[in-house]
ROVEX-85359 format. One record per atom (N, C-alpha, C): residue number from 1; atom name; z, y negated, x negated. Coordinates in steps of 0.001 Angstrom, whole numbers. Atoms other than C-alpha are relative to their C-alpha. Layout:
<atoms>
   nr  atom        Z        Y        X
  NUM    CA        Z        Y        X
...
</atoms>
This chain:
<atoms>
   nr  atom        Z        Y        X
    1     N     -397     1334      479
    1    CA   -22093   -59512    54323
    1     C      150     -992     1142
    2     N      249      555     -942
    2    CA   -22686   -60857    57428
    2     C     1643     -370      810
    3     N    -1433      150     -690
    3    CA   -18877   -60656    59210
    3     C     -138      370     1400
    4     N     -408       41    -1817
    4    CA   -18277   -61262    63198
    4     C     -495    -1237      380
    5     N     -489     1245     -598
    5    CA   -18216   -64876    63364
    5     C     -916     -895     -113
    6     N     1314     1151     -145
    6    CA   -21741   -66394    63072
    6     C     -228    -1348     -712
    7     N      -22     1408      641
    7    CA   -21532   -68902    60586
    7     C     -921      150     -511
    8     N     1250       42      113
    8    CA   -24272   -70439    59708
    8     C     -136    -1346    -1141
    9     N       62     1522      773
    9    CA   -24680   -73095    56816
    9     C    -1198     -865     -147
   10     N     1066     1120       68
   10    CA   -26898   -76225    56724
   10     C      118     -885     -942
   11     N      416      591     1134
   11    CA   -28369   -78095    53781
   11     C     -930     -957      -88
   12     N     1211      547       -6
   12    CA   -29868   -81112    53954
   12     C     -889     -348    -1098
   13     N      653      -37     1608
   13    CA   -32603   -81467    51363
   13     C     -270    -1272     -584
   14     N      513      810     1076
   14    CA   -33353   -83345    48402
   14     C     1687     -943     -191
   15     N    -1039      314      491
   15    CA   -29647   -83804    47793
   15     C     1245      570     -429
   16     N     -605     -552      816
   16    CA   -26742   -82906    45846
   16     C     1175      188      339
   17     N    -1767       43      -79
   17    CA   -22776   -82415    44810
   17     C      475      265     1168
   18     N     -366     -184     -907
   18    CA   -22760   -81136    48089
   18     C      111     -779     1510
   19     N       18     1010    -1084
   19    CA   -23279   -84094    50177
   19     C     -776      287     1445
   20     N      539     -103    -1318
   20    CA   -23831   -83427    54037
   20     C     -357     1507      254
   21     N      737    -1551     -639
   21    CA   -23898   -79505    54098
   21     C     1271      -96     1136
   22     N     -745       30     -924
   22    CA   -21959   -78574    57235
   22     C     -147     1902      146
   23     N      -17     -842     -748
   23    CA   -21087   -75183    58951
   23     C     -394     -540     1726
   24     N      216      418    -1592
   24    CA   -22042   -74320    62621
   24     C      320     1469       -3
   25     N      545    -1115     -344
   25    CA   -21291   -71154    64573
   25     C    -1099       40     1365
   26     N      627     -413     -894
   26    CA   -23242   -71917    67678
   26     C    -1580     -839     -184
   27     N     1166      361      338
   27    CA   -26861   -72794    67952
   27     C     -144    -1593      918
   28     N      227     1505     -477
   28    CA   -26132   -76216    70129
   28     C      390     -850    -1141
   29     N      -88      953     1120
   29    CA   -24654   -77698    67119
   29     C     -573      190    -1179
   30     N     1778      592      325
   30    CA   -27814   -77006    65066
   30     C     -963     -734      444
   31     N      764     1008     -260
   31    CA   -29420   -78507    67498
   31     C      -92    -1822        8
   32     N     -998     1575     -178
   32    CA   -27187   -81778    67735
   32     C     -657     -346    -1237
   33     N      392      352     1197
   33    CA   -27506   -81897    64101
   33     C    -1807     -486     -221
   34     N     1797      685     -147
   34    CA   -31717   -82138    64555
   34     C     -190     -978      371
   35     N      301     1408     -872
   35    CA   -31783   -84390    67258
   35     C      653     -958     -772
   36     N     -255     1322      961
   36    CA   -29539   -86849    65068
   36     C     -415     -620     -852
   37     N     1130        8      307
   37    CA   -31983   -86494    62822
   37     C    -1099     -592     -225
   38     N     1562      767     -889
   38    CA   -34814   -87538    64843
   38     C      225    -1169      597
   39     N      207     1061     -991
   39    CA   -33349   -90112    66479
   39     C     -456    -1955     -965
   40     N      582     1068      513
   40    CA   -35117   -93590    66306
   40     C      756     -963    -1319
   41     N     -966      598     1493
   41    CA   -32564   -95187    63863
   41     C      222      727     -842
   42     N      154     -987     1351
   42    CA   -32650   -92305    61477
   42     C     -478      123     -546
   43     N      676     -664      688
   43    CA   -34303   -91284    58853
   43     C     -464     1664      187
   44     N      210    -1482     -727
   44    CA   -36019   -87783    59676
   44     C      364      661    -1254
   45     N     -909    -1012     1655
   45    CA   -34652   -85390    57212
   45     C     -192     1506      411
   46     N      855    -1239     -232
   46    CA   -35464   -81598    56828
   46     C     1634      555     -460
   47     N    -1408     -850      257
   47    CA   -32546   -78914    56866
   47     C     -314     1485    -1099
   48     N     -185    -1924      240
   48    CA   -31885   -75243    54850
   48     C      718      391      949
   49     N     -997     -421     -954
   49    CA   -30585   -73581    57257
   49     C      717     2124     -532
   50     N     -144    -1120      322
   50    CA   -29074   -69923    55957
   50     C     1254      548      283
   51     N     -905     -733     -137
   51    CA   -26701   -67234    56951
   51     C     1044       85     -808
   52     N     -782      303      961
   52    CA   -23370   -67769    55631
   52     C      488     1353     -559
   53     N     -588    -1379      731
   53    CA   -21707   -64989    53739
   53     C     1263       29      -55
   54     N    -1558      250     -713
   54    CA   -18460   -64341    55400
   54     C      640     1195    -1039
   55     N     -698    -1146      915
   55    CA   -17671   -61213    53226
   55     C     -267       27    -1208
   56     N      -78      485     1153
   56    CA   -17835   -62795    49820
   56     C      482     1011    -1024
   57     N     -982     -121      477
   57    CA   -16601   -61007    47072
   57     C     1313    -1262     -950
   58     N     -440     1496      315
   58    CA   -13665   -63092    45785
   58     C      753      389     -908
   59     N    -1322     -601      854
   59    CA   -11160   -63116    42809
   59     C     1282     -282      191
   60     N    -1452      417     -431
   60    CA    -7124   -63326    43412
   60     C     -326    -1017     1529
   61     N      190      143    -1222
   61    CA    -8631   -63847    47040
   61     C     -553    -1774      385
   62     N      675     1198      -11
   62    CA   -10510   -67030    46133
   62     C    -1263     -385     -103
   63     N     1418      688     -331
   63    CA   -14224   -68117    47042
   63     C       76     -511    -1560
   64     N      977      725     1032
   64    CA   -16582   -68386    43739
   64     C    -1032      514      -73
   65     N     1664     -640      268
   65    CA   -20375   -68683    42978
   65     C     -129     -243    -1653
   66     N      233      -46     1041
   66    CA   -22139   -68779    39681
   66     C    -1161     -878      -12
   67     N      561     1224      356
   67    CA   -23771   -71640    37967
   67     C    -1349      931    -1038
   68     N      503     -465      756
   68    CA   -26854   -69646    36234
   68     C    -1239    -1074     -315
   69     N      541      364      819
   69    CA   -29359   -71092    33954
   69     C    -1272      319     -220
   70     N     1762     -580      371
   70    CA   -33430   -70742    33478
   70     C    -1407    -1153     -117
   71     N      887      921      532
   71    CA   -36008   -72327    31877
   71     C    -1397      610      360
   72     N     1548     -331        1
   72    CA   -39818   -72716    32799
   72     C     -622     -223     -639
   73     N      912      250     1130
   73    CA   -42279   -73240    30337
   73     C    -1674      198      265
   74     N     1529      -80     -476
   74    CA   -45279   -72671    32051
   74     C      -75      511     1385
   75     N      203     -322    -1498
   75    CA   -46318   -72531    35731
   75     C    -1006      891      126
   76     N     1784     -951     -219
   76    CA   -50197   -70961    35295
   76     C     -331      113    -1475
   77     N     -683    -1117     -595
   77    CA   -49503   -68793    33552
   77     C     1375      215     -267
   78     N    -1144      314     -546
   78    CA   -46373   -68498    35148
   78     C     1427      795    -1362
   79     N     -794     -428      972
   79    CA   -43295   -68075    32220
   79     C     1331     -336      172
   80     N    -1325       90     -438
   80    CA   -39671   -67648    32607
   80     C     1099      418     -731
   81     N    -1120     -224     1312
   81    CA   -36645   -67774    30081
   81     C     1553      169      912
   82     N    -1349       62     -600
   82    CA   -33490   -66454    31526
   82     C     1128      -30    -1175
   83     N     -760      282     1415
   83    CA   -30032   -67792    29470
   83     C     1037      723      722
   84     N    -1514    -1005       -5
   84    CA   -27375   -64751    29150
   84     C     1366     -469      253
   85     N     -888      578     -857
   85    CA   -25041   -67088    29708
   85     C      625     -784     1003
   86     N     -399      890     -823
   86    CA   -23462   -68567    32611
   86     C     1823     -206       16
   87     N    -1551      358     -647
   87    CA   -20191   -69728    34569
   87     C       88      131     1891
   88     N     -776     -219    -1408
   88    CA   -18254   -69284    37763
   88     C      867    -1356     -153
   89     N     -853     1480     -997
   89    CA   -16640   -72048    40148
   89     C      186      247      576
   90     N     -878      -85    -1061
   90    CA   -13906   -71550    41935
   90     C      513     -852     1113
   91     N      120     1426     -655
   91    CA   -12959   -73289    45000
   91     C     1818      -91     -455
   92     N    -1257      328      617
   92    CA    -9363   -74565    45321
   92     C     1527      458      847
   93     N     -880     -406    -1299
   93    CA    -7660   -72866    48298
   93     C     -362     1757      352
   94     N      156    -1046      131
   94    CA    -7317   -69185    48971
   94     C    -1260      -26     1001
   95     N     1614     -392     -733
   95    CA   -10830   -67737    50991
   95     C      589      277     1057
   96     N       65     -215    -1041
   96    CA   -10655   -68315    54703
   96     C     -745     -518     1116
   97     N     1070      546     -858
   97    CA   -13279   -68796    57671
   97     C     1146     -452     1232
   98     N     -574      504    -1366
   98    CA   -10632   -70452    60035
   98     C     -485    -1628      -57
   99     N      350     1255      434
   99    CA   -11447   -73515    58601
   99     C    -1554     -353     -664
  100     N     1111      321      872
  100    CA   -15107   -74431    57853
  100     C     -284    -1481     -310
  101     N     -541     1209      531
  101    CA   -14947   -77448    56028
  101     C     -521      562    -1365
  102     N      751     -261      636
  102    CA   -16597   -78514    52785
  102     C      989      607    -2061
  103     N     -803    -1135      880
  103    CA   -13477   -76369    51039
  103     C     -784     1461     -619
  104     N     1113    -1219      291
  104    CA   -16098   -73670    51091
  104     C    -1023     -351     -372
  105     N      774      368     1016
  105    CA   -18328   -75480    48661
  105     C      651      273    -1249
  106     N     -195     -252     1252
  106    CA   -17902   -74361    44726
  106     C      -13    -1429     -428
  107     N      488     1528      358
  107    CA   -19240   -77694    43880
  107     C     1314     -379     -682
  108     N     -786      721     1055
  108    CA   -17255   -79033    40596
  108     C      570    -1476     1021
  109     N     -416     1416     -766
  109    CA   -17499   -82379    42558
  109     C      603     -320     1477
  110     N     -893     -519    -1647
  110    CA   -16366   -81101    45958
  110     C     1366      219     -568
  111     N    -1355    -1200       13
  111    CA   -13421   -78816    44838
  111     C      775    -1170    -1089
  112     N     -942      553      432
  112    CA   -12011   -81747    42480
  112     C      869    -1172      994
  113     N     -724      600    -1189
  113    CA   -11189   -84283    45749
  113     C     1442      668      105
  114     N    -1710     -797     -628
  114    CA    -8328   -81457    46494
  114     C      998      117     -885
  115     N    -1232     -271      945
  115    CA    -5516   -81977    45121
  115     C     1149      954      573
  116     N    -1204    -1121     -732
  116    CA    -3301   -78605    46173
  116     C      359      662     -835
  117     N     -704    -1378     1316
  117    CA    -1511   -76008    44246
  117     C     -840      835       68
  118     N     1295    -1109      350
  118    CA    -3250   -73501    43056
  118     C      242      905      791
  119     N      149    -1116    -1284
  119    CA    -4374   -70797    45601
  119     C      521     1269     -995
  120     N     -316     -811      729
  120    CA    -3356   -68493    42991
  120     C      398     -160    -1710
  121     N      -50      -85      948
  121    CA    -1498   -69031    39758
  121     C    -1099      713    -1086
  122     N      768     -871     1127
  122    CA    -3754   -66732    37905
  122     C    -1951     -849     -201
  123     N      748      672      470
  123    CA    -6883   -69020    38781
  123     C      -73     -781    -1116
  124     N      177     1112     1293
  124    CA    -7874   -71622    35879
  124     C      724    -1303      912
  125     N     -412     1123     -650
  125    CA    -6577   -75021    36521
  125     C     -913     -732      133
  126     N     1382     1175     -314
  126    CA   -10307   -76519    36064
  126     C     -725      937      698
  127     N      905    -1887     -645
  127    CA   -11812   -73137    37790
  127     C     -995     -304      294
  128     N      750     -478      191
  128    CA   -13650   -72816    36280
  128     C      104     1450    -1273
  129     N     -536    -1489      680
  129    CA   -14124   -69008    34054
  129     C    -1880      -23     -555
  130     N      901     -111      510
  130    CA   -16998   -68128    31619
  130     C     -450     1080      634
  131     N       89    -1874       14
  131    CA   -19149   -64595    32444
  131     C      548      273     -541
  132     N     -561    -1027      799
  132    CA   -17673   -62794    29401
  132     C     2068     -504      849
  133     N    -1075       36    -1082
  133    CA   -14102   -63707    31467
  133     C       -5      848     1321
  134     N      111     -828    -1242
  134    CA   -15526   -62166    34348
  134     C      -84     1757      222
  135     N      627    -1895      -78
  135    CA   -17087   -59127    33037
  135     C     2066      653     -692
  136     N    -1448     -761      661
  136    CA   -13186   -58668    31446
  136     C      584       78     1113
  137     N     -912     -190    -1244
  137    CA   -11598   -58880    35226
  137     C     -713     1380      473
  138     N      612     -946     -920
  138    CA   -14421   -56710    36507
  138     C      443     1157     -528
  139     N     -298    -1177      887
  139    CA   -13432   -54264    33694
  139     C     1508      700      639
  140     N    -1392     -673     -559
  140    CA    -9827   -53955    34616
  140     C       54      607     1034
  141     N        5     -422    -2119
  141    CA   -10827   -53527    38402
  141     C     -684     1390     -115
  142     N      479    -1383      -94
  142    CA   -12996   -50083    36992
  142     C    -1190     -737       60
  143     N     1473      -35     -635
  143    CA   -16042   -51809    37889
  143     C     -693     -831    -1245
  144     N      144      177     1680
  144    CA   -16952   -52480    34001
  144     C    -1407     -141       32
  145     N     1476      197      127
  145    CA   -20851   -51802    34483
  145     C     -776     -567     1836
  146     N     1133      673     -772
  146    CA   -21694   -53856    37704
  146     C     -439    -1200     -572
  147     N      696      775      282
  147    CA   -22331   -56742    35504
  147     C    -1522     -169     -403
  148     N     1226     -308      319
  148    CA   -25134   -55486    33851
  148     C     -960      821      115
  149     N      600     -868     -634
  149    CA   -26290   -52995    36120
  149     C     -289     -706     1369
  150     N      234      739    -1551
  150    CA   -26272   -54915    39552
  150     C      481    -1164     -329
  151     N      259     1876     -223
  151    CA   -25547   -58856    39158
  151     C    -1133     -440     -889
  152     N      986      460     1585
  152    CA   -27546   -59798    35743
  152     C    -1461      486      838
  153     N      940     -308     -683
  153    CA   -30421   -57683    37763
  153     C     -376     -541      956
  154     N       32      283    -1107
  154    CA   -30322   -58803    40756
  154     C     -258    -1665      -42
  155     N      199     1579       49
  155    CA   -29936   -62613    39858
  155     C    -1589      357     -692
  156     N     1126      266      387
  156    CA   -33292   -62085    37639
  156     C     -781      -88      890
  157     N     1824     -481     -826
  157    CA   -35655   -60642    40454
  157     C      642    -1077     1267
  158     N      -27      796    -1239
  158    CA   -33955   -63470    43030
  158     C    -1144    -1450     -753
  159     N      443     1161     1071
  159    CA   -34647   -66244    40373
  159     C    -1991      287      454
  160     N     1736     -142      194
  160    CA   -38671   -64617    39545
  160     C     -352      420     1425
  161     N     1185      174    -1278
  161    CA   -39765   -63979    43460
  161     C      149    -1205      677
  162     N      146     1949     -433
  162    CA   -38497   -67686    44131
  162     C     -718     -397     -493
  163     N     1315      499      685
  163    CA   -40629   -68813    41737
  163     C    -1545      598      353
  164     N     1583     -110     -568
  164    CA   -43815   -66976    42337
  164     C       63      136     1334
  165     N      474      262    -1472
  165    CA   -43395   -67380    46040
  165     C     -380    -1481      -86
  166     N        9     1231     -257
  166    CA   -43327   -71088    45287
  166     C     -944     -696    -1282
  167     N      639       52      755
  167    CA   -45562   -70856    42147
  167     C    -1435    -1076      571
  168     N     1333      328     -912
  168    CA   -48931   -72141    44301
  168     C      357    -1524       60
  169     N      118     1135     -625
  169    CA   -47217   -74989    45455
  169     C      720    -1310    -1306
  170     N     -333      759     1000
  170    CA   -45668   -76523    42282
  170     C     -886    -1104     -935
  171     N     1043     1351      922
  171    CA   -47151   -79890    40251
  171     C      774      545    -1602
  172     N     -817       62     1281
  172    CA   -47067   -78940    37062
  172     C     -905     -620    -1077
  173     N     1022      451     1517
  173    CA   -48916   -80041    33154
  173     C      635      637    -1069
  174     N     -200     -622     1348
  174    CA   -49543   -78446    29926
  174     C     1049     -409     -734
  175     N     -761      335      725
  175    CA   -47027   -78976    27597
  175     C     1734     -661      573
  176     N    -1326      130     -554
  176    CA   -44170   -79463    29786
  176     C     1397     1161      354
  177     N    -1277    -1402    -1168
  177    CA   -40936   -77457    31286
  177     C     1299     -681      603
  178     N    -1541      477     -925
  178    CA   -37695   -77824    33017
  178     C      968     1253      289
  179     N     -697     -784     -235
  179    CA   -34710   -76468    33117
  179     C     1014     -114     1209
  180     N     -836     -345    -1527
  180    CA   -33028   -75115    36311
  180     C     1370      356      222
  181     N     -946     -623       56
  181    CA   -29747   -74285    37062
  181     C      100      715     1940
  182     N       63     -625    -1279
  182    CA   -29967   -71448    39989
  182     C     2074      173      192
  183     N    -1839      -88     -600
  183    CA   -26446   -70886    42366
  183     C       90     1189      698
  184     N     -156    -1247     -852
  184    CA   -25362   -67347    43536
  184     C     1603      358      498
  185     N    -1678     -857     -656
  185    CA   -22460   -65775    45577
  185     C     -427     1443     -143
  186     N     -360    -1343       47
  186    CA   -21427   -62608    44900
  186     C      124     1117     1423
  187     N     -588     -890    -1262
  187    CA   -21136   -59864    47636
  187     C      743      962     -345
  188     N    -1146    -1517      136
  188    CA   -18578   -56892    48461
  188     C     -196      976    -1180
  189     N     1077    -1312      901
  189    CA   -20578   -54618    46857
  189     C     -476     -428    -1180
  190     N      319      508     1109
  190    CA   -21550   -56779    43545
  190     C    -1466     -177      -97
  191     N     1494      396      168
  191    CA   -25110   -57848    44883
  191     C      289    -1579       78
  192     N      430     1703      183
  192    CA   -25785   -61453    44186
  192     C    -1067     -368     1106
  193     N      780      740     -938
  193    CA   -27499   -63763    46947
  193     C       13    -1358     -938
  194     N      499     1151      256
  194    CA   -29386   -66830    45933
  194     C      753     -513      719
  195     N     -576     1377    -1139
  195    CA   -27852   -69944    47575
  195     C    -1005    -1265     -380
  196     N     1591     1826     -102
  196    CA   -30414   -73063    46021
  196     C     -287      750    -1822
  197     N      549      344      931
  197    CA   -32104   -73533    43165
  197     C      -14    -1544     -661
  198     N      -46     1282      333
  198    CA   -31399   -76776    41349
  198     C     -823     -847    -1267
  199     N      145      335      988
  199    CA   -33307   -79356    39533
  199     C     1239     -439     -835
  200     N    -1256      828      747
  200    CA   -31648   -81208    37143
  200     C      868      170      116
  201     N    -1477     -507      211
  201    CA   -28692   -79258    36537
  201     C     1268    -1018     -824
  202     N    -1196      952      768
  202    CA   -25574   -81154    35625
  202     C      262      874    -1716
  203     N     -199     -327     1806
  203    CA   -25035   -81102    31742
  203     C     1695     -630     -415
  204     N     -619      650      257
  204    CA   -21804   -82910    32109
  204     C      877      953     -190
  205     N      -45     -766      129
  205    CA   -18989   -80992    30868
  205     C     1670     -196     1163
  206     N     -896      -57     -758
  206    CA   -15962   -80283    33573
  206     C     1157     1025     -503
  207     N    -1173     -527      200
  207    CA   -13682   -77891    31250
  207     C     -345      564    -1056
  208     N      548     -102     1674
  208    CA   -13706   -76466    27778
  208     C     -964     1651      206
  209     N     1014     -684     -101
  209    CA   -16136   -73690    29193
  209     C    -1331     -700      154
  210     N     1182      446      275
  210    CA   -18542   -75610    30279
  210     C     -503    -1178    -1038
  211     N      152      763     1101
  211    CA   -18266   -78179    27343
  211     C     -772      644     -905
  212     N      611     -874      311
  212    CA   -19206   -75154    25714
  212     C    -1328      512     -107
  213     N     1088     -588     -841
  213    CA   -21926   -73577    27375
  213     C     -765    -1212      205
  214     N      959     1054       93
  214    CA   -23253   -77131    28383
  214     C     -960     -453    -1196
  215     N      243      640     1100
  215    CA   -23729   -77902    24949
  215     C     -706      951    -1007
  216     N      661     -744      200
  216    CA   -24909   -74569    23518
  216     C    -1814       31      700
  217     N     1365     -551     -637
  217    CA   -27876   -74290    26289
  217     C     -851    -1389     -202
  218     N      419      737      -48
  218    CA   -29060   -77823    25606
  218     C     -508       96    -1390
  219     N      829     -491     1598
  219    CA   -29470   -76768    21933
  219     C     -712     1038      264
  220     N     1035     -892      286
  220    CA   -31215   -73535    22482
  220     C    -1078     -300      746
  221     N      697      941     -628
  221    CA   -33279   -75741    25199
  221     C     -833     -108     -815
  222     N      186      795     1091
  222    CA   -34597   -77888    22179
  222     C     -594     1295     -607
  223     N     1014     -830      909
  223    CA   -35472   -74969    20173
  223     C     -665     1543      511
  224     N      994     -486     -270
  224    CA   -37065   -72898    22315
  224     C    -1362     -652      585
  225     N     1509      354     -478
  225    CA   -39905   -75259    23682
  225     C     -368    -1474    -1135
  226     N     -182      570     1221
  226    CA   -39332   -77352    20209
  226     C     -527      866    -1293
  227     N      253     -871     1495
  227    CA   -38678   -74916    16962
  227     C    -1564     1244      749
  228     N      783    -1755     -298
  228    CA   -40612   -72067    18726
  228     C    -1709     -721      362
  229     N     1106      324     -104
  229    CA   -43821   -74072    18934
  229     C    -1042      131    -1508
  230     N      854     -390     1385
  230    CA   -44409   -73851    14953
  230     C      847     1102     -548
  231     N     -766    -1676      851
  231    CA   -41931   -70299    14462
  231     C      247      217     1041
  232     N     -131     -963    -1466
  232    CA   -42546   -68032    17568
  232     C     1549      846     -154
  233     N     -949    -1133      192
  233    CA   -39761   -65909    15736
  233     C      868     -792     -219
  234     N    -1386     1002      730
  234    CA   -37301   -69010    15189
  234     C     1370      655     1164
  235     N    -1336     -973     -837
  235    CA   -33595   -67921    16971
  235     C     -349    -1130     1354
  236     N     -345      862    -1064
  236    CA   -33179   -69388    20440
  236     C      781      207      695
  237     N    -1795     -141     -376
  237    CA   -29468   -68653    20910
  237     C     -565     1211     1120
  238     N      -55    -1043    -1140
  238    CA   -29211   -66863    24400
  238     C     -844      -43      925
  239     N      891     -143    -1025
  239    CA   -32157   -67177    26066
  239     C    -1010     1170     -142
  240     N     1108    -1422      517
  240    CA   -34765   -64058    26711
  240     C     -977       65     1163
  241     N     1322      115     -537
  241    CA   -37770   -63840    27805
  241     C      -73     1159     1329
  242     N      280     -340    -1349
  242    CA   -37840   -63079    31905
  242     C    -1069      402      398
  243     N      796     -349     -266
  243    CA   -40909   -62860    32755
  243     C    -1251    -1026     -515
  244     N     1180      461      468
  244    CA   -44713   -63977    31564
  244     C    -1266      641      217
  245     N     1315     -713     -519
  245    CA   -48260   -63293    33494
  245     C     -737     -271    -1097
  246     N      865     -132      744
  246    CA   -50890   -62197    31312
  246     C    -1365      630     1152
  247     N     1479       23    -1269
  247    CA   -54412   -61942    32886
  247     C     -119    -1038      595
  248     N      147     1343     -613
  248    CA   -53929   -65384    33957
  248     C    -1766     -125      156
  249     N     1762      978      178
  249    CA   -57807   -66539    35126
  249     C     -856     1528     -530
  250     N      614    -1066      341
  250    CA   -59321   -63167    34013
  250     C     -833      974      479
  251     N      124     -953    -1270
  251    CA   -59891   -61991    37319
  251     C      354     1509      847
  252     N    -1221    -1388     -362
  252    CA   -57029   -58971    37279
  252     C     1115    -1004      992
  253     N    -1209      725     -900
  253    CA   -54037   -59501    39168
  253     C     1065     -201    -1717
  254     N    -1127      245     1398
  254    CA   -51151   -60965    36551
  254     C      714     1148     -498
  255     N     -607     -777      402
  255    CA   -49387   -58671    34930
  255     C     1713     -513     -764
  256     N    -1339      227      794
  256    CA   -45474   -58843    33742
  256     C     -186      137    -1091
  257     N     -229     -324     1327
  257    CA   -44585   -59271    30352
  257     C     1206     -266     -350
  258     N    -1444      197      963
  258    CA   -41316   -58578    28191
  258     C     1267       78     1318
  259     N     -695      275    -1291
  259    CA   -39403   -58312    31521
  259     C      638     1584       24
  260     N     -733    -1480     -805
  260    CA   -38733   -54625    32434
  260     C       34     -328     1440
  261     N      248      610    -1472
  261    CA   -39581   -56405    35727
  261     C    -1297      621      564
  262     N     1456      358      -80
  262    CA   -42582   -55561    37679
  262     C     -481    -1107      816
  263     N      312     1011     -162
  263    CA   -44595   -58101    38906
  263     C      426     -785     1748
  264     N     -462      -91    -1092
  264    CA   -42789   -57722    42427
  264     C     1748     -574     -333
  265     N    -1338       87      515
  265    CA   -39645   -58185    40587
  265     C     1183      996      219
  266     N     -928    -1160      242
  266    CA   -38253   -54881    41062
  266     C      165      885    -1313
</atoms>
């Protein structure tokens, strides 16, 4: 996944829609970027810094990640609702590293600035594409069962060892949750890489998929940490139960539940 060409992406934190990520290939202009940083009239600010992914897979030769969906419901002991459905975001120009520029952001709010012809008639014109859209391209291409043999997998156990690596350090209280919307790129090969984890996922809706989907997951939201408090068995559309430690405080190590996960997330 890696390529030739050393790109390297930077993220500054605790902000959004894409604002201020940059490429670099050499390590003086990481450093530039620090020292600017630091310097006395700045605000000090903390970076992601992560290996870019030059060998993407892409569709009609166009850069997209996936907008996925997951609800917490309990930190200690630690509980995790993954929702079956997501979406893909396309960017708006065919996929090329000659240009790093923030064209190579998915970002709804990035990729609408450009106003160009479409990198490919066959994209959407809001490109955005539901999963069940995707898993129908992947089908035609032969490759029919990497959805639910390698991506769907692979996004779960990125999702649950982010969380319990970061489980320890979380503020949380009884009776609360939050819902996340995690971001993945695809690779050659149909393995999924994390890219962030987001609070407060946008609910707004940018095309009659995610009008959709926005509006579905905000209802089954509601009645899973709602209805399902007085009917464990009430429906809760498309969400399913990821993972849930039992032995919490018991003095075992946790144990998975309802997952087909183990507690490693393999």
């Amino acid at each position: 996944i890696e390529g030739n060409l050393n790109v390297w992406i930077l993220k500054p934190s605790a902000k959004s829609r894409g604002r201020g990520i940059v490429c670099a290939t050499r390590l003086e202009e990481v450093l530039e970027l620090s020292r600017s940083c630091t310097a006395p009239a700045a605000r000090v600010c903390e970076w992601v810094v992560q290996k870019y992914v030059e060998q993407p897979l892409t569709i009609f030769d166009t850069k997209f990640d996936i907008r996925q969906w997951f609800v917490v419901t309990d930190w200690k002991p630690l509980t995790v609702w993954f929702y079956r459905d997501c979406y893909l975001r396309f960017c708006s120009q065919p996929f090329s590293l000659r240009r790093l520029d923030a064209r190579h952001l998915c970002n709804v709010s990035i990729q609408k600035r450009y106003k160009t012809s479409q990198p490919d008639p066959r994209v959407p014109l809001d490109k955005i594409w539901s999963n069940k859209q995707f898993q129908a391209y992947l089908a035609r291409l032969g490759r029919a069962d990497a959805w639910h043999r390698v991506m769907v997998p692979g996004m779960k156990a990125a999702i649950l060892n982010a969380l319990r690596c970061t489980q320890d350090q979380v503020g949380s209280r009884k009776g609360s949750f939050e819902l996340f919307g995690a971001d993945f790129l695809i690779g050659e090969d149909c393995q999924p890489w994390l890219l962030e984890i987001n609070s407060c996922p946008t609910m707004s809706p940018s095309s009659a998929v995610t009008r959709r989907l926005c509006a579905n997951v905000q209802r089954d939201t509601l009645r899973l940490v709602l209805d399902r408090k007085d009917n464990p068995s009430c429906p809760i559309g498309a969400f399913e139960l990821l993972y849930k430690e039992v032995g919490w405080g018991l003095g075992g190590h946790p144990r998975a539940h309802g997952t087909g996960l183990c507690p490693d997330g393999s």
